[in-house]
C-alpha positions in Angstrom: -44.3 -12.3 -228.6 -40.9 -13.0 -229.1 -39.7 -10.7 -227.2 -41.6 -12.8 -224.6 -39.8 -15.7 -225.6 -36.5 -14.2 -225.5 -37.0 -12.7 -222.1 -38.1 -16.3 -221.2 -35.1 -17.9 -222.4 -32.6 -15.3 -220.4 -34.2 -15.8 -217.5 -33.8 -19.9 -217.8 -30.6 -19.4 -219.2 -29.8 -17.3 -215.4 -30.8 -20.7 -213.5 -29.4 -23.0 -215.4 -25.6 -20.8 -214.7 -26.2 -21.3 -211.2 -25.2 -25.2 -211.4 -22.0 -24.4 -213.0 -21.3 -21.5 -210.8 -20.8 -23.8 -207.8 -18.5 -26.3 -209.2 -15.2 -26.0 -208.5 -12.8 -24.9 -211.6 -14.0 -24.3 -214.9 -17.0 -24.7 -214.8 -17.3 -21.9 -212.3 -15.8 -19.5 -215.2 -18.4 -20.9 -217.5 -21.2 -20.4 -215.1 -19.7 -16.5 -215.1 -20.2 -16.1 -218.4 -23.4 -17.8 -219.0 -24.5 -15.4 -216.1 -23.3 -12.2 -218.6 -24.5 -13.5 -221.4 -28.2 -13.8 -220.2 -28.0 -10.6 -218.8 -27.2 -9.1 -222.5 -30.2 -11.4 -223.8 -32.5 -9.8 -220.9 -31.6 -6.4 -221.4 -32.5 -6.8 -225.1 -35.8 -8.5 -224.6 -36.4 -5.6 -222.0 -35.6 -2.9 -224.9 -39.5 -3.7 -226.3 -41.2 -4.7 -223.3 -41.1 -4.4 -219.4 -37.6 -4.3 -217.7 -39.0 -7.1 -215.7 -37.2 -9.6 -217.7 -33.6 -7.5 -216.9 -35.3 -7.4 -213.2 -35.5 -10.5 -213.0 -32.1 -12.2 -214.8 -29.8 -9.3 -212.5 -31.4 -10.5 -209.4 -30.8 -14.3 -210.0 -26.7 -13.2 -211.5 -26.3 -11.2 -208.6 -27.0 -13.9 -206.3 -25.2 -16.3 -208.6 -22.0 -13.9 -208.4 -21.9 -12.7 -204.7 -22.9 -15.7 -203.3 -23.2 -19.2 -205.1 -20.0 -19.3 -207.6 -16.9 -20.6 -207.0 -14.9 -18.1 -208.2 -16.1 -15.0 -207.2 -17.9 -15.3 -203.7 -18.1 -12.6 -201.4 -16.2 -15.2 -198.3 -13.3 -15.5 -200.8 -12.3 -11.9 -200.3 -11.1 -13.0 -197.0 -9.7 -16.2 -197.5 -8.2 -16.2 -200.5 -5.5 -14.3 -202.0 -6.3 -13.6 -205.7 -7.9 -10.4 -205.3 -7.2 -9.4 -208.5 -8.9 -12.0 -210.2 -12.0 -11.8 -207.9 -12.3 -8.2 -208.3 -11.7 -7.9 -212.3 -14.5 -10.4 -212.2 -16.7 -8.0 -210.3 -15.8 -5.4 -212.3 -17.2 -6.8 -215.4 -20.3 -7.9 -214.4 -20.8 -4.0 -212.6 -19.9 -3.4 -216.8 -22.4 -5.5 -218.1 -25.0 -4.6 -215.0 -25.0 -1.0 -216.0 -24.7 -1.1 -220.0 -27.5 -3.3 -219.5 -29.7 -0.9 -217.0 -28.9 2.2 -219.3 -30.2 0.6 -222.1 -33.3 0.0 -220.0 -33.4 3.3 -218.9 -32.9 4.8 -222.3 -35.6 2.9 -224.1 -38.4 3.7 -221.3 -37.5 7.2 -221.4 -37.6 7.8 -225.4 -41.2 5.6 -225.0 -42.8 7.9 -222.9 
């Protein structure tokens, strides 16, 4: 149950990140961050239960990161010319993407 919970919360905590995603500035960095950290609370919640929960918060942060934030969209590659902060960005969240996905995959192996 409050693994259920947990799960819940990461996957509100993933919306709610998309509204400070699109501001411009700061808040865009914030939105980044709130977008990793729910995806550490949904791979935890995912350890006990269903990966759905991890399912669910990667598909909302990867929209939130290719597409919706300010800082990190997929058109900024070609218009703007920080690459290195654009790409350093998508390099973490591939970091936090797969820790999260092999702990999945870890804990539905050593269930079965």
């Amino acid at each position: 149950m409050v693994y259920k919970i947990i799960g819940g919360v990461a996957i509100f905590l993933s919306i709610v990140a998309l509204y400070p995603s699109m501001q411009p500035g700061a808040p865009s960095v914030i939105g980044f961050y709130l977008t990793l950290l729910s995806m550490f609370i949904s791979a935890l919640a995912s350890q006990r239960q269903l990966p759905y929960y991890f399912y669910c918060v990667a598909l909302f942060s990867l929209s939130n990161v290719l597409f919706l934030n300010d800082g990190t969209r997929l058109s900024l590659l070609f218009i703007q010319g920080d690459w290195t902060y654009i790409c350093s960005m998508y390099s973490l969240f591939l970091v936090v993407l797969c820790i999260g996905s092999l702990l999945i995959r870890y804990k539905t192996r050593s269930s079965q």
